[in-house]
SERODREN-462851 format. One record per residue (C-alpha): x, y, z; residue number from 0. Coordinates in Angstrom, 2 decimals. Example, Ala and Ser with C-alpha at 12.3 -4.5 7.8 and 13.67 -1.06 7.14 Angstrom:
+---------+---------+---------+-----+
!    east !   north !      up !  nr !
+---------+---------+---------+-----+
!   12.30 !   -4.50 !    7.80 !   0 !
!   13.67 !   -1.06 !    7.14 !   1 !
+---------+---------+---------+-----+
***
This chain:
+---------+---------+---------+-----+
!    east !   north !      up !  nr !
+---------+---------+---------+-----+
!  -84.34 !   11.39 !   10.07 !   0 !
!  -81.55 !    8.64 !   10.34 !   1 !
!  -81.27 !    8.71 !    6.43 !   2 !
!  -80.68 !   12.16 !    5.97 !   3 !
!  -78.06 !   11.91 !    9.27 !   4 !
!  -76.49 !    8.62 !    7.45 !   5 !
!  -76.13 !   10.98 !    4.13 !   6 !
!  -74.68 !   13.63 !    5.49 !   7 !
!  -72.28 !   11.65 !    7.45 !   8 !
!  -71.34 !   10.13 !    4.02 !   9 !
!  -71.48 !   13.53 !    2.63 !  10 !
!  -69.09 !   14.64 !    4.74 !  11 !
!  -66.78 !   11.48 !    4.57 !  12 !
!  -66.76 !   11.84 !    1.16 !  13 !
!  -65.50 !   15.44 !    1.39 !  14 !
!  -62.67 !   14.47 !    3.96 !  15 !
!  -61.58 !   12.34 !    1.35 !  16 !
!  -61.60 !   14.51 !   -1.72 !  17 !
!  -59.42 !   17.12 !    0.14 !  18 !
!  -57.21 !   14.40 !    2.00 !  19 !
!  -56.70 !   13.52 !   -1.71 !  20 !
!  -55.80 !   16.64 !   -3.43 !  21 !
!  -53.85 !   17.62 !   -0.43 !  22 !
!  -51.79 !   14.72 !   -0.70 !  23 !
!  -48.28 !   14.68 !   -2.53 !  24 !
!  -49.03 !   14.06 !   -6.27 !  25 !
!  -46.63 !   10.93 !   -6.28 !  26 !
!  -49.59 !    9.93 !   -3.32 !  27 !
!  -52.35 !   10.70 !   -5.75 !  28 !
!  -51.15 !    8.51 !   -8.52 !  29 !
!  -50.32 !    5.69 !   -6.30 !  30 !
!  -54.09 !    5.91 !   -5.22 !  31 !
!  -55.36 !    6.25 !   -8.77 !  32 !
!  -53.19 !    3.24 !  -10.10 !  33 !
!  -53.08 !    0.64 !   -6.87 !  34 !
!  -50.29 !   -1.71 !   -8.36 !  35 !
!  -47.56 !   -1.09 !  -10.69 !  36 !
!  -48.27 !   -3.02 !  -14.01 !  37 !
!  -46.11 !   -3.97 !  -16.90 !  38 !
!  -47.55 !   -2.04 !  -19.44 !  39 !
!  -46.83 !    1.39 !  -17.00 !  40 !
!  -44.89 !    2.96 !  -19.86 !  41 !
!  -48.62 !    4.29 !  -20.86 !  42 !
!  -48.90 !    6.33 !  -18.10 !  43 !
!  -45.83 !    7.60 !  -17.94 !  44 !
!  -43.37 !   10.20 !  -20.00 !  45 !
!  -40.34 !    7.86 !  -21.70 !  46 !
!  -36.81 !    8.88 !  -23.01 !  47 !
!  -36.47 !    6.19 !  -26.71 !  48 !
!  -33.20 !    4.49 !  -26.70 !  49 !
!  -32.44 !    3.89 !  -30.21 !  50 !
!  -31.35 !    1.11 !  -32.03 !  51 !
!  -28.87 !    1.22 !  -34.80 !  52 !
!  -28.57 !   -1.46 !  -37.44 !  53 !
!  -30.69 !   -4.79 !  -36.25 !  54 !
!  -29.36 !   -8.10 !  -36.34 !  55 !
!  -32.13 !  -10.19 !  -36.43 !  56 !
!  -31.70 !  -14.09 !  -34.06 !  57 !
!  -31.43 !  -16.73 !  -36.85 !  58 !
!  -34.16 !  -19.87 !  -36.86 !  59 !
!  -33.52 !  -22.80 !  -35.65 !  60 !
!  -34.15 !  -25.68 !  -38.44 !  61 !
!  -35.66 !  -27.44 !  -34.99 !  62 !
!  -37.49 !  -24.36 !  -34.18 !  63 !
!  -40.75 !  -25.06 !  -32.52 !  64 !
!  -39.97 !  -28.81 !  -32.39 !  65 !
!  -40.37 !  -29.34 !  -28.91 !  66 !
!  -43.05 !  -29.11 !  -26.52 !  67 !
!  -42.94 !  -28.39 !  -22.87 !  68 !
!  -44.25 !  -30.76 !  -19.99 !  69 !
!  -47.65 !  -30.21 !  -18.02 !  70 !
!  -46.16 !  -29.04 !  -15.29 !  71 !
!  -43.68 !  -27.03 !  -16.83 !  72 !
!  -46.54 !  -25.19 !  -18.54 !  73 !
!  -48.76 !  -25.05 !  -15.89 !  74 !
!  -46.39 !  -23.20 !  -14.26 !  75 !
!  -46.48 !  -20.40 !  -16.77 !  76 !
!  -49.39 !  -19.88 !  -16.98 !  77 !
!  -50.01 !  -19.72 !  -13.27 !  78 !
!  -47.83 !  -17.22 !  -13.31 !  79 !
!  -49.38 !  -15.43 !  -16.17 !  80 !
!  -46.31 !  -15.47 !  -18.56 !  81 !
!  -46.90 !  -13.33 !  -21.57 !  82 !
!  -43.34 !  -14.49 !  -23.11 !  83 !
!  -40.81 !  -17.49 !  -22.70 !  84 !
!  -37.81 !  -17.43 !  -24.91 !  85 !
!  -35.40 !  -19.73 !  -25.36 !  86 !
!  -31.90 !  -19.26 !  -27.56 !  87 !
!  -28.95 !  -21.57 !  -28.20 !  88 !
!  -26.31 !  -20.70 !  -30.55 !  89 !
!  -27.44 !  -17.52 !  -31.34 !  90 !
!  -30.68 !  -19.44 !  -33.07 !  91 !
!  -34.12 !  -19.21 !  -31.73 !  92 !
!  -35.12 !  -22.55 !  -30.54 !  93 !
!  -38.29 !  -21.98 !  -28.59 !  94 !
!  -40.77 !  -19.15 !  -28.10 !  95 !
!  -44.18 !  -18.45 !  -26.99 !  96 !
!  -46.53 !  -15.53 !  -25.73 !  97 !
!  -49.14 !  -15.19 !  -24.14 !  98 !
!  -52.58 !  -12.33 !  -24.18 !  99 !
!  -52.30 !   -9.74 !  -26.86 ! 100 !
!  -48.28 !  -10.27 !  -26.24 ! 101 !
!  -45.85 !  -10.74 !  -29.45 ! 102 !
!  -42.05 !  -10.80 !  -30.06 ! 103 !
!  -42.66 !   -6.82 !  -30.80 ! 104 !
!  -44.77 !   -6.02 !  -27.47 ! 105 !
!  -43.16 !   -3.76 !  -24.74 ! 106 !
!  -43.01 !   -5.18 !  -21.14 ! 107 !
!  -41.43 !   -3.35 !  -18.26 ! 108 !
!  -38.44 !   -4.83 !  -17.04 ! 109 !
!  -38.39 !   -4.10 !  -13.77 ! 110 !
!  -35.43 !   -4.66 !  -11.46 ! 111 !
!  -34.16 !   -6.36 !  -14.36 ! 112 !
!  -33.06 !   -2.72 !  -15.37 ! 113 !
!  -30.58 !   -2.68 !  -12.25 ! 114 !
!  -28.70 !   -5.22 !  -14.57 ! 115 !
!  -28.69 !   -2.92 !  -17.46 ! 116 !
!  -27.51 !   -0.42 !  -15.24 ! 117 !
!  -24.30 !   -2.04 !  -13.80 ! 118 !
!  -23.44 !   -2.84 !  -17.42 ! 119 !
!  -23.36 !    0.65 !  -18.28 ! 120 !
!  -20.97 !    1.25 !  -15.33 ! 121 !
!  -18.46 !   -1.25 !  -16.77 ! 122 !
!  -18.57 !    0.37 !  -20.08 ! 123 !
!  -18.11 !    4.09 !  -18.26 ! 124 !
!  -14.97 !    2.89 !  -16.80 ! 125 !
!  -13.74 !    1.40 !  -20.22 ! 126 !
!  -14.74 !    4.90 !  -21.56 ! 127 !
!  -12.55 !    6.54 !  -18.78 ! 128 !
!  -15.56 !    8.41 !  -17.44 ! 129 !
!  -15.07 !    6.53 !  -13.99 ! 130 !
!  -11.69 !    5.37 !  -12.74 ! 131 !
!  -12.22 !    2.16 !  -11.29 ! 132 !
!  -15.33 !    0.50 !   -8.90 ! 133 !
!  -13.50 !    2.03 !   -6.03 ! 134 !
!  -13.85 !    6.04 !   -6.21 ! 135 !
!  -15.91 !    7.84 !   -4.26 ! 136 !
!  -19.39 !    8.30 !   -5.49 ! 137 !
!  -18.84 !   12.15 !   -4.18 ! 138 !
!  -16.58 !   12.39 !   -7.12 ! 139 !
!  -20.02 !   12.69 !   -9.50 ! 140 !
!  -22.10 !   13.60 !   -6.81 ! 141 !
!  -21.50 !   16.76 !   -4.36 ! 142 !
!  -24.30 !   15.74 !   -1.64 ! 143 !
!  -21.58 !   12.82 !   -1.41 ! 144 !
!  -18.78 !   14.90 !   -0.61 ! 145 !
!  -19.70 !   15.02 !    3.16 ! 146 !
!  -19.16 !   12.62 !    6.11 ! 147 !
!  -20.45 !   10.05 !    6.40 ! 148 !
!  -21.30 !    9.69 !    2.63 ! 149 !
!  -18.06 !   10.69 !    1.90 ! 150 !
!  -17.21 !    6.80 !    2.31 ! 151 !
!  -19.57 !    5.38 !   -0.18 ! 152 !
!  -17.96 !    3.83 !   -3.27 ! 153 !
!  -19.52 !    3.16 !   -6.77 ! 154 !
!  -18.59 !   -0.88 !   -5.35 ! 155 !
!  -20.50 !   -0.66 !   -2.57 ! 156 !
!  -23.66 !    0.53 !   -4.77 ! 157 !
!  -23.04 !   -2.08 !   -7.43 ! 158 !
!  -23.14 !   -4.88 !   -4.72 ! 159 !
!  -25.92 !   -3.36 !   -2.34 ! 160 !
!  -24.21 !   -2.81 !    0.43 ! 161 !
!  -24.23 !    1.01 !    0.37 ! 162 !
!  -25.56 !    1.13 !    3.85 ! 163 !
!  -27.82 !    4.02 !    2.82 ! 164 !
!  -30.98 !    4.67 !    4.32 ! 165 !
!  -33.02 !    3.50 !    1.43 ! 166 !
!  -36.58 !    2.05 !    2.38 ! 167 !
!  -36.74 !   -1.10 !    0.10 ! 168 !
!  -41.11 !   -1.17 !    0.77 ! 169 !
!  -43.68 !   -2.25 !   -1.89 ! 170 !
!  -46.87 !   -2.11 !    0.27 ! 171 !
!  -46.44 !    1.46 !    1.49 ! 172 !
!  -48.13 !    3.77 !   -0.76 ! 173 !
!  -45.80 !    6.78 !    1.47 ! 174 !
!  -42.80 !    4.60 !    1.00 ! 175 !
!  -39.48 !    5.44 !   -0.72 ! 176 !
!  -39.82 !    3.03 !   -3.27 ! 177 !
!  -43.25 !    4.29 !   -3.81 ! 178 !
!  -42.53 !    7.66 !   -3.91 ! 179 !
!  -39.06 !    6.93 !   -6.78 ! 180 !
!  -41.73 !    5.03 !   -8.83 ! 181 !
!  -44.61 !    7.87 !   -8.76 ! 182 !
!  -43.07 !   10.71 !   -8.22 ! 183 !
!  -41.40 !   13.22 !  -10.21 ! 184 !
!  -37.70 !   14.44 !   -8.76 ! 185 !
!  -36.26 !   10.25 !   -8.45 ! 186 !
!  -32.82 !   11.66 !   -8.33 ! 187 !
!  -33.49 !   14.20 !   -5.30 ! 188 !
!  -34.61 !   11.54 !   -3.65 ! 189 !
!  -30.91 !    9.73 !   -3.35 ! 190 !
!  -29.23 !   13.06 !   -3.30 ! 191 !
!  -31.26 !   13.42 !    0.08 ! 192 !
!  -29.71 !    9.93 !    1.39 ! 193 !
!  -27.51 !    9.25 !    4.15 ! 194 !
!  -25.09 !    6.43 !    5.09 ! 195 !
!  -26.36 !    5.05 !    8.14 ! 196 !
!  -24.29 !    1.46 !    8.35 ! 197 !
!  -20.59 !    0.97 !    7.30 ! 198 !
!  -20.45 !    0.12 !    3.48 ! 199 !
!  -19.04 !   -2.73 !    1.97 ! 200 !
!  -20.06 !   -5.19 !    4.90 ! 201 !
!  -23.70 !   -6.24 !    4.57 ! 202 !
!  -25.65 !   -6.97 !    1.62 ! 203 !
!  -29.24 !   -5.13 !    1.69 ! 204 !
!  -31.26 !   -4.57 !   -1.35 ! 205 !
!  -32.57 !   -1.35 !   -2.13 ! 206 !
!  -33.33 !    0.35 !   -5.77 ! 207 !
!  -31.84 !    3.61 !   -4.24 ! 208 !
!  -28.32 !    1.73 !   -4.79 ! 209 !
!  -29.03 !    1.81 !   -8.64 ! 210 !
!  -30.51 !    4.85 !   -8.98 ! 211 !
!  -27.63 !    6.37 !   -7.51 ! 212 !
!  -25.33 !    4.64 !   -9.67 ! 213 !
!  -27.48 !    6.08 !  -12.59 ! 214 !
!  -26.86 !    9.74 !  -11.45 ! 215 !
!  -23.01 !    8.96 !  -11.35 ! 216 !
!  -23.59 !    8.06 !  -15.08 ! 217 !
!  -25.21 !   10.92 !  -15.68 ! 218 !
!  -22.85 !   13.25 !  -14.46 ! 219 !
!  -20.01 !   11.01 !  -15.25 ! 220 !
!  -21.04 !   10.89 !  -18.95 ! 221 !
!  -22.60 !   14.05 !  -19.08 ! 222 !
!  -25.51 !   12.24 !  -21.45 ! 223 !
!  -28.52 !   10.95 !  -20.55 ! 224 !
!  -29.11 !    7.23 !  -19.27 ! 225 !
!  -30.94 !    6.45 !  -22.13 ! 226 !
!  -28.76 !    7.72 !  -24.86 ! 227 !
!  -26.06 !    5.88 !  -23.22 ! 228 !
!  -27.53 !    2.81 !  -23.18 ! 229 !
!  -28.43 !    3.38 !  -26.60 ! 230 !
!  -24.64 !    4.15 !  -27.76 ! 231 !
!  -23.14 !    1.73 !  -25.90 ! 232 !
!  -25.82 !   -1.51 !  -25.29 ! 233 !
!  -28.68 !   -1.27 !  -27.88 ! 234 !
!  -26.82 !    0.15 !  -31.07 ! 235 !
!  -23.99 !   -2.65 !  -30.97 ! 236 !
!  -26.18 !   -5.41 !  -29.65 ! 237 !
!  -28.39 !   -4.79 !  -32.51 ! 238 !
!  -31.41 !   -4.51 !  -30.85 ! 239 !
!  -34.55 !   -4.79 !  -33.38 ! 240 !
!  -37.06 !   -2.47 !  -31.49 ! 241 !
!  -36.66 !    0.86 !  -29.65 ! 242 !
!  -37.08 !    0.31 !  -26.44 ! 243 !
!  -38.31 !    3.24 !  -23.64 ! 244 !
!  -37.21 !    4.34 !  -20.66 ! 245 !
!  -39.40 !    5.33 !  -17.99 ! 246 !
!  -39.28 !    8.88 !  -16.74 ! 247 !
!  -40.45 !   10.79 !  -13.06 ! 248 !
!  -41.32 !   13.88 !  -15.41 ! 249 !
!  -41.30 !   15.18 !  -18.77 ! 250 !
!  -37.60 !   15.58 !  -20.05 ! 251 !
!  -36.83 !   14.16 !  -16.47 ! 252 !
!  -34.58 !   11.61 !  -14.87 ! 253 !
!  -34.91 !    7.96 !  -15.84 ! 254 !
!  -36.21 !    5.77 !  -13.08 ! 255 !
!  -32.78 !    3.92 !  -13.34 ! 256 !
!  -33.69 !    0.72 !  -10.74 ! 257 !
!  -36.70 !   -0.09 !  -13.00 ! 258 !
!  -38.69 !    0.54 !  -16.24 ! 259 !
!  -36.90 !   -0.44 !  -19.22 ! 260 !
!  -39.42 !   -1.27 !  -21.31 ! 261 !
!  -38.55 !   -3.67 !  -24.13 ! 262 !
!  -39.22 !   -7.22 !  -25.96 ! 263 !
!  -37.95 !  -10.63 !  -24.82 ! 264 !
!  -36.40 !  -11.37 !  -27.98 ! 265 !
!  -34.38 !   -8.00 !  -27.58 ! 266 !
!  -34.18 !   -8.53 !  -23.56 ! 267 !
!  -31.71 !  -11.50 !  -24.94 ! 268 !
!  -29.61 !   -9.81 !  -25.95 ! 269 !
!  -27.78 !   -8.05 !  -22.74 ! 270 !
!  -27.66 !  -12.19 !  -21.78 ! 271 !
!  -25.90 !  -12.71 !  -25.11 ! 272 !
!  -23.18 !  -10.35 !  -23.70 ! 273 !
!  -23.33 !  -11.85 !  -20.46 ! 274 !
!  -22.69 !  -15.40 !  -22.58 ! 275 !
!  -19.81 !  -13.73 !  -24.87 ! 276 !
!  -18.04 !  -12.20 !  -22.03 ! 277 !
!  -18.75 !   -8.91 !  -23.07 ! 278 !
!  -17.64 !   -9.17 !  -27.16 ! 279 !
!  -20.23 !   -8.65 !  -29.49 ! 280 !
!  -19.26 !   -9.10 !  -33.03 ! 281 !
!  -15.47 !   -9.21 !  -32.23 ! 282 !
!  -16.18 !   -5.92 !  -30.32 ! 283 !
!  -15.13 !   -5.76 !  -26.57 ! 284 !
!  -17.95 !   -3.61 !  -25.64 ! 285 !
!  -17.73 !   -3.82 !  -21.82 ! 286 !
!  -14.25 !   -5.73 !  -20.22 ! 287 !
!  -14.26 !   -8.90 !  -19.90 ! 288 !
!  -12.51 !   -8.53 !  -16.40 ! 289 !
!  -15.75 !   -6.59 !  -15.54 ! 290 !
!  -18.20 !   -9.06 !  -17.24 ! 291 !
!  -16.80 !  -11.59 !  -15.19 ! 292 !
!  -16.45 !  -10.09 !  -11.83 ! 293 !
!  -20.44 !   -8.88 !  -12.57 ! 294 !
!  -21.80 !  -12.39 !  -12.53 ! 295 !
!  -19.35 !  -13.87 !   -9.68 ! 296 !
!  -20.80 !  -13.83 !   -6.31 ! 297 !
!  -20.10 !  -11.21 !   -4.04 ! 298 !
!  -19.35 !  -13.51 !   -1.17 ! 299 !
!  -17.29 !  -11.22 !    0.84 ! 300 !
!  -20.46 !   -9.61 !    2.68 ! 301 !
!  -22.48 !  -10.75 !    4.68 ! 302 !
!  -26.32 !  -11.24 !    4.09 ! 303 !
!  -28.64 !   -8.30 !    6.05 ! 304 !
!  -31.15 !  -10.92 !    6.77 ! 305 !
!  -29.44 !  -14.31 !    7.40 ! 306 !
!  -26.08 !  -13.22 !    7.91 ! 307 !
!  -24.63 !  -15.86 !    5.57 ! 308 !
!  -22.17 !  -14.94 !    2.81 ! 309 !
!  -23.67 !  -13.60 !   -0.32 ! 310 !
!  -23.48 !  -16.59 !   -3.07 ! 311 !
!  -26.14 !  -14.97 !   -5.07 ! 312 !
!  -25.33 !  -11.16 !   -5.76 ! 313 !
!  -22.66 !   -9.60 !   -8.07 ! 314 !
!  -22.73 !   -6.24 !   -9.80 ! 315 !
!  -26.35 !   -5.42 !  -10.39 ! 316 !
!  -26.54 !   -9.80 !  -11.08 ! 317 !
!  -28.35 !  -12.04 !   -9.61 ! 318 !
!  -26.45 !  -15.53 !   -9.62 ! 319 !
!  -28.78 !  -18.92 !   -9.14 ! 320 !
!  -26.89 !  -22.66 !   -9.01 ! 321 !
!  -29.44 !  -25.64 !  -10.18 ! 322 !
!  -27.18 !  -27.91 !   -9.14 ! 323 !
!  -25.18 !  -27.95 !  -12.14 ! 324 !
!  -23.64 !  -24.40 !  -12.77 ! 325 !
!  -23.71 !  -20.96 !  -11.56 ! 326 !
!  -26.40 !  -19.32 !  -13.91 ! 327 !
!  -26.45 !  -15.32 !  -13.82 ! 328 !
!  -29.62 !  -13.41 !  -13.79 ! 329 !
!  -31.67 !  -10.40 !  -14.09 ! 330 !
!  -34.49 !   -9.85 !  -12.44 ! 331 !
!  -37.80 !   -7.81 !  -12.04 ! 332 !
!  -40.31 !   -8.31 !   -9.29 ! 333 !
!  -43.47 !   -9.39 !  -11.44 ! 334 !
!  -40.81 !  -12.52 !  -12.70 ! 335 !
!  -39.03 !  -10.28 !  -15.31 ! 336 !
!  -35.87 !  -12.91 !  -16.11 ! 337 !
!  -33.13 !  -13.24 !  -18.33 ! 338 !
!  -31.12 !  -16.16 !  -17.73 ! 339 !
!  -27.85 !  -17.17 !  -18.78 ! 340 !
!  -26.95 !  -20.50 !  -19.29 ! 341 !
!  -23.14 !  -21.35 !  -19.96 ! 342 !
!  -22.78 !  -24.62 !  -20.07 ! 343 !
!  -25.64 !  -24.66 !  -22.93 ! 344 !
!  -24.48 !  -21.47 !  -24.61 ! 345 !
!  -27.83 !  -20.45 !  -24.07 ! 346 !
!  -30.22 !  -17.55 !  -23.18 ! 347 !
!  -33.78 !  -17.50 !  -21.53 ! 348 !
!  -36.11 !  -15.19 !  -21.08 ! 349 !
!  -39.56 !  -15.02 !  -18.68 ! 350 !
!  -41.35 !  -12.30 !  -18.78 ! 351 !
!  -44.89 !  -11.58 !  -17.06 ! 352 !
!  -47.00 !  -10.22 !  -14.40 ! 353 !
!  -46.29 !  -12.38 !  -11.70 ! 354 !
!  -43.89 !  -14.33 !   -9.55 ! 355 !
!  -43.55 !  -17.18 !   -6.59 ! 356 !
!  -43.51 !  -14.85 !   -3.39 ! 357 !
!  -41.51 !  -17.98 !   -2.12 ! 358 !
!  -38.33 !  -18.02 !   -1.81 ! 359 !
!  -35.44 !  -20.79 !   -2.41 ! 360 !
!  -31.97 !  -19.61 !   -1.22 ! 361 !
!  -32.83 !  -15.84 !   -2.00 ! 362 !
!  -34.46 !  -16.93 !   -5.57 ! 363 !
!  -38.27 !  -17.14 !   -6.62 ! 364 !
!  -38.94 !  -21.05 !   -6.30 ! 365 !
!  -40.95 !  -20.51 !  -10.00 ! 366 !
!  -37.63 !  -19.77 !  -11.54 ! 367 !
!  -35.86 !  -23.35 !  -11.15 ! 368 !
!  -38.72 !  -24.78 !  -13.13 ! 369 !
!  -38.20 !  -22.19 !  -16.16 ! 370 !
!  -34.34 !  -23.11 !  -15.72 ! 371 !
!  -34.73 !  -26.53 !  -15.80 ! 372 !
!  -37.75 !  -26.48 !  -18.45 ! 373 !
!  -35.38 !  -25.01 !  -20.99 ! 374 !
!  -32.66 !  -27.32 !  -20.11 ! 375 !
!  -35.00 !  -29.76 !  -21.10 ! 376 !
!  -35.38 !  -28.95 !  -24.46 ! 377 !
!  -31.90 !  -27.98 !  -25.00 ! 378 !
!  -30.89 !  -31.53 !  -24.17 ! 379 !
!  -32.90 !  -33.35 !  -26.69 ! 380 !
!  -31.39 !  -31.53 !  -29.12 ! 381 !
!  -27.76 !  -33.08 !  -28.54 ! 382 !
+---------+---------+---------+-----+
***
């Protein structure tokens, strides 16, 4: 008698659940099927292509594969589970290694490291005259923003997170925000449906809603997809070698702008290569090099949401780490997506995998000083 009480308490559990779930939102229903976003997400979702146009290949070092790294150095890629580590001097590829059924061809999502693509592309809208300058309204491209108290938000104030908005920046809710932009299928309703709930321009706060914003002001700046402007003015004349995809919320949707550009590490080099070259590719300004350089310079005029410092380590959609020796700018993606820039080595690196240091050291993963310094390594023998 128990048994058959146990079972049909189960039964009945069982039930609750199966209508809980198809009653649920179907962003809620993926999130459940899936667990944990994943690098290789592109597989599950639908993808916009952006293009490439003629490739230019990196050039071989003569030294190429010469070096080796240290124990520790290693060890800490692979604790990480690193698929990729790149490094580039001189436009020549000195080192480079993957990892698991990884090559220099494989796709990897990017991540937040797309945020950095993103604030490029606002640079070159402005060059294109599609936006006038960092400082109109955002309710100049987007009506909902036409209202008080959005009516104050600038395309600055997105590009240095400090919008104010009410964004939920949460990757442990399955019913958060972020949750809901990264399986769901209307991304851009969800930051038409924002409000301004703090002053803008004052505190730095991170939140993906910034950037997807800024990708709808593209949009209806440029009147072209994200993708095919990326493609016309990023992958084309950086002569990117592979297509690379962008992640969609739907078929023929929106791109999910603050993440999910899906692409190689030797190709991910490239937007550091501009970075390095103050925007000129080729003898071709493609973004300004006013805006280049104000991208990668700290935004230290606001004040930090958490430990109400000034901001040393935030620019336009950049990330900016100092080793100790220079300011090095850097995009980043939560699972350790990074492309690094190193000036005073005329070099790029890039780390790509499916995890990170949940530790902190002055707002950066603590893994990433040992990939800095790793490369540095190598770069120095070879003076």
């Amino acid at each position: 008698m128990k048994l058959r009480k146990r079972i049909i308490w189960l039964s009945a559990f069982i039930l609750l659940l199966a209508g809980a779930y198809l009653l649920s939102p179907s962003y809620l229903q993926k999130s459940l099927i899936y667990l944990f976003p994943g690098i290789e997400d592109y597989t599950i979702f639908e993808n916009r292509t952006i293009d490439i146009g003629a490739p230019q290949p990196w050039s071989v070092a003569n030294d190429y594969m010469n070096y080796e790294l240290e124990k520790s150095e290693r060890d800490t890629l692979e604790h990480y589970n690193s698929i990729a580590y790149l490094i580039i001097q001189n436009d020549s590829i000195i080192y480079e290694e993957y990892w698991n059924h990884f090559n220099k061809n494989s796709l990897s999502n990017s991540f937040s490291a797309a945020k950095s693509i993103v604030g490029l592309l606002i640079g070159a809208a402005i060059d294109d005259g599609y936006i006038k300058d960092i400082n109109q309204l955002v309710g100049d491209f987007v009506p909902e923003y036409n209202t008080f108290p959005n009516n104050q938000l600038q395309i600055k104030h997105l590009l240095t997170m400090s919008s104010g908005l009410n964004w939920e920046e949460s990757y442990s809710s399955p019913f958060s925000m972020t949750t809901q932009a990264y399986y769901g299928e209307n991304v851009n309703q969800l930051v038409k449906d924002l409000k301004v709930v703090e002053i803008p321009g004052k505190e730095f706060n991170y939140k993906s809603g910034d950037t997807q914003l800024l990708s709808l002001v593209l949009k209806n700046a440029t009147g072209k997809t994200l993708s095919a402007y990326a493609s016309e003015k990023l992958w084309k004349p950086l002569g990117a070698e592979n297509e690379a995809l962008w992640c969609l919320d739907k078929l023929d949707g929106d791109e999910k702008a603050y993440c999910c550009f899906n692409s190689n590490a030797r190709d991910f080099a490239r937007l550091g290569k501009l970075i390095l070259n103050h925007g000129n590719i080729n003898d071709r300004q493609l973004i300004s090099e006013d805006y280049i350089k104000n991208s990668v310079t700290p935004a230290n005029y606001l004040i930090d949401s958490e430990d109400k410092k000034k901001v040393e380590f935030y620019g336009y959609q950049w990330w900016i780490v100092n080793d100790g020796m220079e300011n090095i700018p850097y995009a980043r993606g939560i699972y350790g997506q990074y492309i690094f820039v190193l000036k005073q080595h005329n070099a790029i690196v890039v780390r790509l995998g499916h995890q990170r240091n949940k530790h902190k050291v002055n707002h950066h993963p603590a893994e990433i000083y040992t990939y800095i310094s790793a490369a540095k390594g190598i770069l120095n023998k070879r003076k």
